[in-house]
GUMARKOL-788518 format. One record per atom (N, C-alpha, C): residue in three letters; atom name; x, y, z. Coordinates in nm, 4 decimals. Each point is the difference from the previous one (the first is absolute). Layout:
BEGIN
   aa  at         X         Y         Z
  ala  CA         X         Y         Z
...
//
This chain:
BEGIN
   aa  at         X         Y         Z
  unk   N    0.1814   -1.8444   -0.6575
  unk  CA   -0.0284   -0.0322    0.1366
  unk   C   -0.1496    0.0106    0.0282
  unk   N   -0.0973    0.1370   -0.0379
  unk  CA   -0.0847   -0.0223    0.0261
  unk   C   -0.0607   -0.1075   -0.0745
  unk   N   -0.1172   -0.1050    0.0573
  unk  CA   -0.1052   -0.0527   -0.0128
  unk   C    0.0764   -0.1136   -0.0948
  unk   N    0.1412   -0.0076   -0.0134
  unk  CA    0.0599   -0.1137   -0.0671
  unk   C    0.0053   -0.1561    0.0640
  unk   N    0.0005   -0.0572   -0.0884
  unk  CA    0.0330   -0.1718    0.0720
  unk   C    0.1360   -0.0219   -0.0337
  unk   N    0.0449   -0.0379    0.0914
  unk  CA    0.1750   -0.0297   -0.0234
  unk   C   -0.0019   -0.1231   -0.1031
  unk   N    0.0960    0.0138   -0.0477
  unk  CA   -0.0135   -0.0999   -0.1628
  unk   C    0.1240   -0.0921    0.0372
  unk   N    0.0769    0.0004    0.1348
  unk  CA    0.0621   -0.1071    0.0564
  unk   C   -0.0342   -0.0712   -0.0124
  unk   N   -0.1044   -0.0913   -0.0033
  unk  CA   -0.0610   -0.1545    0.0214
  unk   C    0.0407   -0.1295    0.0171
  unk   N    0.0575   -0.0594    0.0520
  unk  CA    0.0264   -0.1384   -0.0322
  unk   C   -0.0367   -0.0894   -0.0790
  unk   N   -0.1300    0.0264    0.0345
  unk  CA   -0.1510   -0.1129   -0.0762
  unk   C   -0.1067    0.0511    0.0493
  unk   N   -0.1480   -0.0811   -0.0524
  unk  CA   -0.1015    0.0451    0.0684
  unk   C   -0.0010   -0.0232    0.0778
  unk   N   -0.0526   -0.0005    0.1457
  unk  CA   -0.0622   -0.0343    0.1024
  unk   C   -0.1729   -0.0346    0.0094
  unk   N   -0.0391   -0.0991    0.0261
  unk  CA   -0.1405   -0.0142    0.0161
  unk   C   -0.0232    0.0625    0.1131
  unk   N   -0.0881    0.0949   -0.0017
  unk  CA   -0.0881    0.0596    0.1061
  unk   C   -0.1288   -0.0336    0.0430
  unk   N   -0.0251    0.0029    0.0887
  unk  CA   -0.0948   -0.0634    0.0970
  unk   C   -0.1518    0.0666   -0.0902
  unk   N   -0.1247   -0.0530    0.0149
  unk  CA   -0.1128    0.0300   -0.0584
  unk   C   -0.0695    0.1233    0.0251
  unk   N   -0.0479    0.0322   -0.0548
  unk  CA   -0.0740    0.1481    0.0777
  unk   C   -0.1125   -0.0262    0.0050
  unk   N   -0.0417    0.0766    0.0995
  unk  CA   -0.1739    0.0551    0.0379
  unk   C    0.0060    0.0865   -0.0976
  unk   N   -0.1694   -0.0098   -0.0448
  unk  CA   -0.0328    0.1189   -0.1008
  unk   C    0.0229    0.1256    0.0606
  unk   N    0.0166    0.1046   -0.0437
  unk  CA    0.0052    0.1393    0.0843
  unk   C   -0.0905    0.0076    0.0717
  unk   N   -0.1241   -0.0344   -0.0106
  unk  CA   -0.1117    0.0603    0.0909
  unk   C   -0.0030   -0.0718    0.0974
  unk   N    0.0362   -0.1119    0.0342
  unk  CA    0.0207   -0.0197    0.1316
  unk   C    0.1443   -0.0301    0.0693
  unk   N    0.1081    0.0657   -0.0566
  unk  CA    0.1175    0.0456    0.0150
  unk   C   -0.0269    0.1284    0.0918
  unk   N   -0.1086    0.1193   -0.0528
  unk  CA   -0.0213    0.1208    0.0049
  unk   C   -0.0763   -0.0314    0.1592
  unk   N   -0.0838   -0.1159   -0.0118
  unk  CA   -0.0807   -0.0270    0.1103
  unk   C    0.1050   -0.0379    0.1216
  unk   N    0.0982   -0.1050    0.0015
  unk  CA    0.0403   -0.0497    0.0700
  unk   C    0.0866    0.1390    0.0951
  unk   N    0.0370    0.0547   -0.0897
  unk  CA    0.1267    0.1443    0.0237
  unk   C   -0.0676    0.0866    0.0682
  unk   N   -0.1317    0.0058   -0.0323
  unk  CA   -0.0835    0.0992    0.0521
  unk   C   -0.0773   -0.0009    0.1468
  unk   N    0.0402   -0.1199    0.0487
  unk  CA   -0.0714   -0.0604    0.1318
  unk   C    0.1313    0.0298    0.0929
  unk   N    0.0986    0.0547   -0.0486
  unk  CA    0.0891   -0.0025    0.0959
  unk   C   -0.0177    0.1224    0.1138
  unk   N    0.0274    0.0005    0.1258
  unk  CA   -0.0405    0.0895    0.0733
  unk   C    0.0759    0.0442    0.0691
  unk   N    0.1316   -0.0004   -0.0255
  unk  CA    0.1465    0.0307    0.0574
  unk   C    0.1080   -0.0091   -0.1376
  unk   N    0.1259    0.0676   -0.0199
  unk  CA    0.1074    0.0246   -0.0622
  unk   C    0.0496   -0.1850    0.0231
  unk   N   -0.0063   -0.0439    0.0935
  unk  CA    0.0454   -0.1289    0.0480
  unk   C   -0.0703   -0.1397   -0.1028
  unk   N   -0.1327    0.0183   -0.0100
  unk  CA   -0.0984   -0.0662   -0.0234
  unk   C   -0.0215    0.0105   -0.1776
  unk   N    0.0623    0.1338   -0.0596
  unk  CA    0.0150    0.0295   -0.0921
  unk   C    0.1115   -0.0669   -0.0812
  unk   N    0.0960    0.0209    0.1143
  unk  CA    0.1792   -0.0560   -0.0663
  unk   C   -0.0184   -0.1460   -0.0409
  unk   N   -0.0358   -0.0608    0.0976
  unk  CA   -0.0321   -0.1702   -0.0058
  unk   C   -0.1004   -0.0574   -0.0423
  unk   N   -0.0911    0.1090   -0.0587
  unk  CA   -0.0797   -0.0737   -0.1672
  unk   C    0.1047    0.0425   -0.0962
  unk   N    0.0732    0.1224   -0.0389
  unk  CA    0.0482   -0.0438   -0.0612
  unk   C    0.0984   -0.0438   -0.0091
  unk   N    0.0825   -0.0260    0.1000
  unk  CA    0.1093   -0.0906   -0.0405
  unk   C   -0.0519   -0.1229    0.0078
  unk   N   -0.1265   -0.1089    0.0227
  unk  CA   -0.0270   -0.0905   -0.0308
  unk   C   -0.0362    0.0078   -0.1809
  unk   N   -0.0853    0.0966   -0.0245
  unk  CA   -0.0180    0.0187   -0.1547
  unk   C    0.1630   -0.0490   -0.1123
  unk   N    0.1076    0.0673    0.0978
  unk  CA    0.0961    0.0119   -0.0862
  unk   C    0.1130   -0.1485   -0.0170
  unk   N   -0.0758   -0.0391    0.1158
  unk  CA    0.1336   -0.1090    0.0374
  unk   C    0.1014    0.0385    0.0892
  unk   N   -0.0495    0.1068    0.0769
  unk  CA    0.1324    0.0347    0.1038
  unk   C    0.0048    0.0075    0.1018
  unk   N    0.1126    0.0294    0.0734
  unk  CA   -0.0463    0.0189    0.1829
  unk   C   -0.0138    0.0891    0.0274
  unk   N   -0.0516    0.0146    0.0986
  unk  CA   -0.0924    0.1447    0.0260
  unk   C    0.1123    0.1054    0.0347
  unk   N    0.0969    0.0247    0.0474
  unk  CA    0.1317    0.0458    0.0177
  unk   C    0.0089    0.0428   -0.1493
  unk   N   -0.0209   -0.1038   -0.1166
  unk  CA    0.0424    0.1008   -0.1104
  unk   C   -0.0929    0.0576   -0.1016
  unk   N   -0.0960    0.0520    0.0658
  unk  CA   -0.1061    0.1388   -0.0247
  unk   C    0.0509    0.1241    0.0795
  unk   N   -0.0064    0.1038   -0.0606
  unk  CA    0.0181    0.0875    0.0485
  unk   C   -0.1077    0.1445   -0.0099
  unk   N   -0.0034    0.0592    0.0870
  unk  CA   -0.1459    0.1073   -0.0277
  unk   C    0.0374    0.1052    0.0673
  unk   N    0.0371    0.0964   -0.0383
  unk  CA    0.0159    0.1490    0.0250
  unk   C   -0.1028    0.1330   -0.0015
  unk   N   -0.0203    0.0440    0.0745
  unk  CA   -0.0943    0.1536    0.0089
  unk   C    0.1094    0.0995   -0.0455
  unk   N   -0.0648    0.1257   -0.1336
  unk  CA    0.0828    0.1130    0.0124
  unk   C   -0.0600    0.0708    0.0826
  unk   N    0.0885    0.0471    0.0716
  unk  CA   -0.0346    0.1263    0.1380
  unk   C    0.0768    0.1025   -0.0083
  unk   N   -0.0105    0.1065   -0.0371
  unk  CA    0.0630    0.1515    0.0046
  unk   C    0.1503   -0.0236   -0.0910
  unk   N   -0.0296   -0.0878   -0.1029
  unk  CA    0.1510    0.0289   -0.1085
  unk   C    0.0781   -0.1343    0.0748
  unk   N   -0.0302   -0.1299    0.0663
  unk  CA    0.0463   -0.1019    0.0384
  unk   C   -0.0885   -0.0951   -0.0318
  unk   N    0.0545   -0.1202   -0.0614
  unk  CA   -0.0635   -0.1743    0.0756
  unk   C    0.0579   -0.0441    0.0884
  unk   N   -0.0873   -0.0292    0.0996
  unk  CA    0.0169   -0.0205    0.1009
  unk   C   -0.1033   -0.1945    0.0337
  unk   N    0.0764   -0.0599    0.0227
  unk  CA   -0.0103   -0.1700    0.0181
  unk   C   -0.1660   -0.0076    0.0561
  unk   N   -0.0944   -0.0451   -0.0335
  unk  CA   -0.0965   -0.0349    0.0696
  unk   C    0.0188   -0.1791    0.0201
  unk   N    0.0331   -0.0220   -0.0764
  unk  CA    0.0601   -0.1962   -0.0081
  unk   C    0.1324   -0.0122   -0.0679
  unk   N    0.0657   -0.0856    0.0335
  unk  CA   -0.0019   -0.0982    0.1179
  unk   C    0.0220    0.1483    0.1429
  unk   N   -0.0043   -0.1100    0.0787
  unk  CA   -0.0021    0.0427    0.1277
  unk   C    0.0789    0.0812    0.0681
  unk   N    0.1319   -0.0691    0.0090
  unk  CA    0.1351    0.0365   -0.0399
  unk   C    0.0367    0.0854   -0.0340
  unk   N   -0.0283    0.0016   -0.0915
  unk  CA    0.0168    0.1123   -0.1433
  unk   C   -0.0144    0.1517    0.1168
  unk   N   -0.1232    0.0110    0.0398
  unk  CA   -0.0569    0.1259    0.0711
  unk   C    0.0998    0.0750    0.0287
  unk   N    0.1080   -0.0132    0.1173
  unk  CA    0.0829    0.0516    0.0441
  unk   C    0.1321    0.0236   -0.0514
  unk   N    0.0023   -0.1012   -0.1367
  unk  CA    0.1220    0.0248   -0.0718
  unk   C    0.0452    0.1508   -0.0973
  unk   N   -0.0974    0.1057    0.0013
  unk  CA    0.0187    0.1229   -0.0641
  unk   C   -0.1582   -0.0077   -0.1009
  unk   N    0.0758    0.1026   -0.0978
  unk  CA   -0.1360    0.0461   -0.1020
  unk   C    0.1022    0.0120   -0.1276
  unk   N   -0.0670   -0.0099   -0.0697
  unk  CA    0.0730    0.0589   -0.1619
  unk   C   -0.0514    0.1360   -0.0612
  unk   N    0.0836    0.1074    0.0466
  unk  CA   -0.0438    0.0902   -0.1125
  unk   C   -0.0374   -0.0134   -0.1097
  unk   N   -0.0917    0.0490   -0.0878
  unk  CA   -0.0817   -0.0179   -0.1436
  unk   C    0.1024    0.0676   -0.0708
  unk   N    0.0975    0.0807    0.0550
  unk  CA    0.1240    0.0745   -0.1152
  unk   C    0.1033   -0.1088    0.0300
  unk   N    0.0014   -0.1072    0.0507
  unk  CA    0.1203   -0.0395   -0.0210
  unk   C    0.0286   -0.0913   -0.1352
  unk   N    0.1044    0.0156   -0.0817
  unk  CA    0.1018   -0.0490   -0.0788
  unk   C    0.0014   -0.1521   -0.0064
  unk   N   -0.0029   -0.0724    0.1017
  unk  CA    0.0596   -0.1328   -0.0018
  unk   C   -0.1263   -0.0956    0.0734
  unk   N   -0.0908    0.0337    0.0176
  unk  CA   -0.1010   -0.0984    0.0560
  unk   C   -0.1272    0.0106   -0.1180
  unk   N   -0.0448   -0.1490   -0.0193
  unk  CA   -0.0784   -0.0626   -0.0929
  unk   C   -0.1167    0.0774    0.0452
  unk   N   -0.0480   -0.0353    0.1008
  unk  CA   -0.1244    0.0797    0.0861
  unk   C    0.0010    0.1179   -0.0163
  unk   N    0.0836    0.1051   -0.0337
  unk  CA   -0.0157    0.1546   -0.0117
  unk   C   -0.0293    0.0384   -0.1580
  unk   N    0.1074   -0.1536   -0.0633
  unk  CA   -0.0485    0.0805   -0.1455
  unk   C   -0.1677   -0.0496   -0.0308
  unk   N    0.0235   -0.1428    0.0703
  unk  CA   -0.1935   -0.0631   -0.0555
  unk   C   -0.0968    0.1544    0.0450
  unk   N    0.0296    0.0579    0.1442
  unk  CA   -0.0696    0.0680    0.0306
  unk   C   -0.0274    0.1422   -0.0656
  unk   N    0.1118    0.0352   -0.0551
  unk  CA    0.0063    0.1520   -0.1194
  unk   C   -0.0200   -0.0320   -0.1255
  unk   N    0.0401   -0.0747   -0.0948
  unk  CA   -0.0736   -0.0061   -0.0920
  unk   C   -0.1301   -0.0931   -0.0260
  unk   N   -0.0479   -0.0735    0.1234
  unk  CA   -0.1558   -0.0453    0.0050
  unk   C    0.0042   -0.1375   -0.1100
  unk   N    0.0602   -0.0661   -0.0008
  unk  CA    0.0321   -0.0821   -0.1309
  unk   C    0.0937   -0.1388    0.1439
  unk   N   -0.1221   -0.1153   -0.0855
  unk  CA    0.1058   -0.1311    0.0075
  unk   C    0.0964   -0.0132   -0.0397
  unk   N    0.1080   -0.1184    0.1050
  unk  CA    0.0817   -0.0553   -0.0387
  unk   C    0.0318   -0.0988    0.0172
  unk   N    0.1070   -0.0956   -0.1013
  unk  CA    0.0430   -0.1394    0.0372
  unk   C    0.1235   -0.0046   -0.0140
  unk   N    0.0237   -0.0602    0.0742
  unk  CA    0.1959   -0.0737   -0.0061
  unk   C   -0.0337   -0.1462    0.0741
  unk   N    0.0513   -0.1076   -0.1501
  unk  CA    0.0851   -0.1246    0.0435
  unk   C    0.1240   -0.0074    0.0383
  unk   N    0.0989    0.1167   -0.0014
  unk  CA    0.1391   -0.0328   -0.0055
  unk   C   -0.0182    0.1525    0.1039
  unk   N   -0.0409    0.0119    0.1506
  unk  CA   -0.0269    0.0959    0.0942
  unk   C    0.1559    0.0537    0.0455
  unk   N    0.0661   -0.0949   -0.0174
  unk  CA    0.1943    0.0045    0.0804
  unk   C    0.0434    0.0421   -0.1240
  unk   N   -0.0048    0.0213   -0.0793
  unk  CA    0.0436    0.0871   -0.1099
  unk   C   -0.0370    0.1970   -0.0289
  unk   N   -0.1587    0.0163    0.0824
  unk  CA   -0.0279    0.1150    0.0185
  unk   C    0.0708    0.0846    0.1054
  unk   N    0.0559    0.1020   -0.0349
  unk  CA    0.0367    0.0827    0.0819
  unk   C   -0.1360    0.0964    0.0759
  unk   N    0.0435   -0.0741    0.1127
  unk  CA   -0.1737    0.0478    0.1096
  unk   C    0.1466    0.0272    0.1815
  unk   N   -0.1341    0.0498    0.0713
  unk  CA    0.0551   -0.0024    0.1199
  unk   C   -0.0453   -0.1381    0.0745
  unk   N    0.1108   -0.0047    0.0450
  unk  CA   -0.0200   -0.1887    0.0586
  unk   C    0.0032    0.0124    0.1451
  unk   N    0.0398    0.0930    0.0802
  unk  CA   -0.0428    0.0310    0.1586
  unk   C   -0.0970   -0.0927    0.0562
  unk   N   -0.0966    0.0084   -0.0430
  unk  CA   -0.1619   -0.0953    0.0351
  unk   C    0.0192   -0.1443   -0.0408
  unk   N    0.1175   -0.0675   -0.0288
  unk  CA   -0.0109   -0.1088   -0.0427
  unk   C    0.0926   -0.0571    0.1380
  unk   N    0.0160    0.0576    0.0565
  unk  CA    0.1627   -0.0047    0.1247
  unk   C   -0.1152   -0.0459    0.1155
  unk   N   -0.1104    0.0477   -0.0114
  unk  CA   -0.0935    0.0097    0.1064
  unk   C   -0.0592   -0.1371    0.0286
  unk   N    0.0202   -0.1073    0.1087
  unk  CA   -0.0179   -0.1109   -0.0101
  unk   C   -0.1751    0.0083    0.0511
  unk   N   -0.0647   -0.0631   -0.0922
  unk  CA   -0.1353   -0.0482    0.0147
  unk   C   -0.0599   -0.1124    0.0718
  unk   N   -0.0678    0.0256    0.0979
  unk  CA   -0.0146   -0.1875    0.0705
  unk   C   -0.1508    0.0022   -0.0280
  unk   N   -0.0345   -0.1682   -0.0393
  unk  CA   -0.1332   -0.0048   -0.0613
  unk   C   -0.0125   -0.1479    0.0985
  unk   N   -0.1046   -0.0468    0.0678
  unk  CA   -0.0602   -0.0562    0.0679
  unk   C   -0.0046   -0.1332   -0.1462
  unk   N    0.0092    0.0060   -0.0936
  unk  CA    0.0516   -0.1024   -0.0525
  unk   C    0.0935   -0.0704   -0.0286
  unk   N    0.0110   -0.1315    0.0417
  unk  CA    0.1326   -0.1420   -0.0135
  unk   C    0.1017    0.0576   -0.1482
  unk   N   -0.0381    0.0480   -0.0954
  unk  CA    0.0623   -0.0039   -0.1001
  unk   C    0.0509    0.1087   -0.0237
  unk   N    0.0022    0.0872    0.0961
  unk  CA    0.1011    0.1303    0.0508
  unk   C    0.1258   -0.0061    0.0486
  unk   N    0.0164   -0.1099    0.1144
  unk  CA    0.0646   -0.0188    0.0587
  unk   C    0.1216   -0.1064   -0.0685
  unk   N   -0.0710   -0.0472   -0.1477
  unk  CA    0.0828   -0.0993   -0.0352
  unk   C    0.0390    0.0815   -0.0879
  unk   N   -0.0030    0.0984   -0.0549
  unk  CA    0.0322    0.1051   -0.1311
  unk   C    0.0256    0.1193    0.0700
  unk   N    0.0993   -0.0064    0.1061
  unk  CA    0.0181    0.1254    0.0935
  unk   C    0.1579    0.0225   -0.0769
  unk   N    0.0060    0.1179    0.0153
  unk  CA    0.1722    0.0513   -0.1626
  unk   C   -0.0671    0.0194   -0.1097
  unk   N   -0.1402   -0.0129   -0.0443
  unk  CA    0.0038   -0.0241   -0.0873
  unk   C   -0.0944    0.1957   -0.0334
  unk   N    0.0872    0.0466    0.0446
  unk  CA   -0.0701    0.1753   -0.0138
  unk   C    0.0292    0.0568   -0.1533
  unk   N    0.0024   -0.0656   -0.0897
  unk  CA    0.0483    0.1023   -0.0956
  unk   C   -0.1224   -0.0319   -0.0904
  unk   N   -0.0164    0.1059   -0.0202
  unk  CA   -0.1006    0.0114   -0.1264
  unk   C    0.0420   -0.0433   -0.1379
  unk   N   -0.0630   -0.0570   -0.0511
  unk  CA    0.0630   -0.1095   -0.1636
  unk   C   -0.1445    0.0739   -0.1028
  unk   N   -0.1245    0.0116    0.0814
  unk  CA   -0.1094    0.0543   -0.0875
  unk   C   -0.0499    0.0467    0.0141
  unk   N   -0.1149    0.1169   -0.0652
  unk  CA   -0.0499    0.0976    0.0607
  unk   C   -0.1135    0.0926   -0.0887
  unk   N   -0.0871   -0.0416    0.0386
  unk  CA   -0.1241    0.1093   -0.0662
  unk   C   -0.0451    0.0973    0.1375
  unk   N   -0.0639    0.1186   -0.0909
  unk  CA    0.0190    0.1202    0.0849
  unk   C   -0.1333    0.0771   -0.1244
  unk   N   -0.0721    0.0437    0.1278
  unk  CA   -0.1553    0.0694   -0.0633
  unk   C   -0.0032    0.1161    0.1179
  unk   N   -0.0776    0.1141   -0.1102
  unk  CA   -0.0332    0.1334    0.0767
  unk   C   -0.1764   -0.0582    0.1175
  unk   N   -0.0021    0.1089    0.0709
  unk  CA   -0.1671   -0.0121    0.0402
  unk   C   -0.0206    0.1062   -0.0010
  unk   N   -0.1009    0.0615   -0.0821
  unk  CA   -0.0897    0.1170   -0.0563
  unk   C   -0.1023   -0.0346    0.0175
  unk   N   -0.0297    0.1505    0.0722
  unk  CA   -0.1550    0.0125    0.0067
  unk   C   -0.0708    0.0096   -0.1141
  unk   N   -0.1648    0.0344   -0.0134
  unk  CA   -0.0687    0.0593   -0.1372
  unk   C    0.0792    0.1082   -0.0646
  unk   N    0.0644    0.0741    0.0335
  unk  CA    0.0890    0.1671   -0.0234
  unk   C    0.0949   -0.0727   -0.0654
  unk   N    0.0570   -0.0940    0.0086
  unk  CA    0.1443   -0.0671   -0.0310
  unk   C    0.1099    0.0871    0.0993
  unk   N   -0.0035   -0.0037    0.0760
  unk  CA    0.0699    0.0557    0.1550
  unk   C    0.0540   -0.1088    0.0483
  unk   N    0.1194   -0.0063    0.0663
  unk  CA    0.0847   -0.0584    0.0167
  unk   C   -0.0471   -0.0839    0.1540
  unk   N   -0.0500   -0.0882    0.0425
  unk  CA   -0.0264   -0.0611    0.1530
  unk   C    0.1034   -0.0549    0.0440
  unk   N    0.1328   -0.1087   -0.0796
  unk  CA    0.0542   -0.0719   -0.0097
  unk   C    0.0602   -0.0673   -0.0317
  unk   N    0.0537   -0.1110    0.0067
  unk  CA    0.0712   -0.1029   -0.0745
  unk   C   -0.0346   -0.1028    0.0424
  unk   N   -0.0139   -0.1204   -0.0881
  unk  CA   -0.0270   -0.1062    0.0624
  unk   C    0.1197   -0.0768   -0.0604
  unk   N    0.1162   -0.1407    0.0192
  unk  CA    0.0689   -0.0591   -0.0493
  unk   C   -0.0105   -0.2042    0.0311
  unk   N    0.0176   -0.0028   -0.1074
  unk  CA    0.0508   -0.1209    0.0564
  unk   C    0.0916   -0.0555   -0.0564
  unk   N    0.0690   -0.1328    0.0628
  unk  CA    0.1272   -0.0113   -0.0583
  unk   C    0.0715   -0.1491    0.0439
  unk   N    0.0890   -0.0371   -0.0442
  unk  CA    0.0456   -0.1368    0.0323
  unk   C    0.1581   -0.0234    0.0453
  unk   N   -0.0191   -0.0602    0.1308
  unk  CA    0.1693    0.0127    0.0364
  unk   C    0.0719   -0.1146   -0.0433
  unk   N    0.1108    0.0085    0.0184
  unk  CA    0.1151   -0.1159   -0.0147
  unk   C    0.1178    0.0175    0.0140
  unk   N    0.0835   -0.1139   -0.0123
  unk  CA    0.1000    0.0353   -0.0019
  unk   C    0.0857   -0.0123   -0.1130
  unk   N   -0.0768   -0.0159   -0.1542
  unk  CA    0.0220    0.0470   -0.0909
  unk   C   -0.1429    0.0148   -0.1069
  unk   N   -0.0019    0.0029   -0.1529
  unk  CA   -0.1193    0.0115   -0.0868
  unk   C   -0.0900   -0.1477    0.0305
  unk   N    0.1005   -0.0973    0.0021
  unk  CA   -0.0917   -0.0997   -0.0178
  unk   C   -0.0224   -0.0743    0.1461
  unk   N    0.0151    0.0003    0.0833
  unk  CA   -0.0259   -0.0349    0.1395
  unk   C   -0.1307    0.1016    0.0542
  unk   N   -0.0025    0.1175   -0.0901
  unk  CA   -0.1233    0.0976    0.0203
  unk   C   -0.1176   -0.0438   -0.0272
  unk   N   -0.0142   -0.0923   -0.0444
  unk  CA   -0.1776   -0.0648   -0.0792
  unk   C    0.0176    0.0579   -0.1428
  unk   N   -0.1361   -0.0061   -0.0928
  unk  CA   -0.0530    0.0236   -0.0980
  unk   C    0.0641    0.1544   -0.0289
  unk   N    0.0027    0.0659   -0.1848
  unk  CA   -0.0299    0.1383    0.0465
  unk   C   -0.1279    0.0349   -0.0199
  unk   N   -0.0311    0.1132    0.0155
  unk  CA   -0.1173    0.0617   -0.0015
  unk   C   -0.0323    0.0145   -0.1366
  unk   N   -0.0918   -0.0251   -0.0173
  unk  CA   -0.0504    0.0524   -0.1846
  unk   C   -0.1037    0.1518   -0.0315
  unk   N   -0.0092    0.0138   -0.0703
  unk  CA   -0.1111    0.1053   -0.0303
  unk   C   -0.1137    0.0245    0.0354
  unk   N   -0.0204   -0.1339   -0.0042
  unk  CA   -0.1491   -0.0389    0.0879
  unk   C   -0.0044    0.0336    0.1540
  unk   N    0.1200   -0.0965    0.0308
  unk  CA    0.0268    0.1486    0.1402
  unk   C    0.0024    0.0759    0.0845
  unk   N    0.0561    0.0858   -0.1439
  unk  CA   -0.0200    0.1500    0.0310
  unk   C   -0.1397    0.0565   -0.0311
  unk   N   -0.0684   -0.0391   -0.0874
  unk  CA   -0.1610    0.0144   -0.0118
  unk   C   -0.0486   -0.0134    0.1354
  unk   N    0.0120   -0.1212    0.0576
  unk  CA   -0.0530   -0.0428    0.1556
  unk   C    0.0240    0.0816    0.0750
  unk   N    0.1317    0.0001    0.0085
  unk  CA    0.0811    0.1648    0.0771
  unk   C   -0.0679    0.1151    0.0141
  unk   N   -0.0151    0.0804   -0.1591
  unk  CA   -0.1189    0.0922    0.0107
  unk   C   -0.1332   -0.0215    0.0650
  unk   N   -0.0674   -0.0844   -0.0582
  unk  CA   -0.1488   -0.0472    0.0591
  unk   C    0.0191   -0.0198    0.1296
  unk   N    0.0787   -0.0160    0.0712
  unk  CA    0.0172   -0.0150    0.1617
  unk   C    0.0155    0.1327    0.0764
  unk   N    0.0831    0.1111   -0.0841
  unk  CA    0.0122    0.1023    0.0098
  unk   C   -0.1138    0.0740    0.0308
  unk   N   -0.0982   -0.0056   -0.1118
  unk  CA   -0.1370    0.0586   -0.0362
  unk   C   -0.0493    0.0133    0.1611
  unk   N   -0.0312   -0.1604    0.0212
  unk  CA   -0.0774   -0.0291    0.1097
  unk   C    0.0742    0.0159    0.1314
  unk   N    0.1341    0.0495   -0.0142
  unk  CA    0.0165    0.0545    0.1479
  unk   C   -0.0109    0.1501   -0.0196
  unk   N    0.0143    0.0487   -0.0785
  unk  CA   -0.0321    0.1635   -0.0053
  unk   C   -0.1672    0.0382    0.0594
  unk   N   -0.0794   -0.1061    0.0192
  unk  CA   -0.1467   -0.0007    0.0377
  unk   C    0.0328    0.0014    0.1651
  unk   N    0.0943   -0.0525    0.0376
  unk  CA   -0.0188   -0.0891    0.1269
  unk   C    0.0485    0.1036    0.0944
  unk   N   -0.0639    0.0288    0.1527
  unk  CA    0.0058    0.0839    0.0625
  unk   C    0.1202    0.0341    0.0590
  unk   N    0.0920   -0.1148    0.0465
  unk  CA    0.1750    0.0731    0.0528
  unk   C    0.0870    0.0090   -0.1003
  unk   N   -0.0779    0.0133   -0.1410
  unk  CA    0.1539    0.0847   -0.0538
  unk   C   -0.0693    0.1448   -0.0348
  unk   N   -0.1285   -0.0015   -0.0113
  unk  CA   -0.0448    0.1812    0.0003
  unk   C    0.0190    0.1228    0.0994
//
């Protein structure tokens, strides 16, 4: 589980081109809100901004800083058993799942309907279940725990979800990580 790529695959998927890191690092780094943050990268990733997710640990909880929504829906204890976000957050280590409906996780937060000011929400509304899912710690210099950052792909099954995620990624994943551990509302 940790830092694995699910070996489900269908086929490859072509993924979209990348920016070199350094102005990946640049673009991420201009963000000046949790908001502004989510929607570079879920443009980076290919996703809707609804499926980024960014958590603060606060006193032995993550607690939702994005989506929006999310805020009022609870926190995840860092001891809990069954949420992806508690283990990314205790043992400090990436992860990937192509085959996400196969992981035994807590699915509560997926019940939580998201409304996004974008047309292509409203046409992919049911469509709450998570099919994919990378998941990165945010550490400070100490390697101290700030967070979680996730992102992930809905559907209403594997292949109605888009592409999966590759290694590369989860590399991106981290490097995005890096540069929000700098950034002032998750310290």
């Amino acid at each position: 589980m940790q830092g694995k790529q699910n070996s489900e695959q269908a086929g490859t998927a072509a993924t979209p081109a990348r920016a070199p890191n350094a102005s990946v690092e640049h673009v991420l780094s201009l963000a000046a809100t949790p908001q502004q943050f989510c929607a570079a990268l879920a443009k980076l990733f290919g996703v809707r901004p609804t499926e980024v997710a960014l958590m603060r640990l606060e006193k032995g909880l993550l607690s939702f800083v994005h989506p929006e929504q999310l805020k009022t829906a609870g926190s995840i204890p860092v001891s809990s058993s069954s949420a992806v976000a508690a283990h990314t957050a205790s043992t400090k280590k990436t992860e990937l799942f192509n085959a996400f409906v196969k992981v035994k996780h807590a699915s509560i937060f997926e019940s939580v309907k998201l409304n996004s000011a974008e047309s292509e929400d409203v046409e992919r509304t049911g469509q709450n279940a998570i099919q994919k899912l990378m998941s990165a710690p945010v550490l400070d210099p100490q390697r101290k725990v700030l967070g979680v950052v996730q992102v992930c792909r809905k559907g209403f099954d594997v292949a109605t979800a888009g592409p999966d995620f590759t290694l590369d990624d989860l590399q991106q994943l981290e490097l995005a990580a890096k540069v929000l551990s700098k950034l002032p509302f998750v310290q």
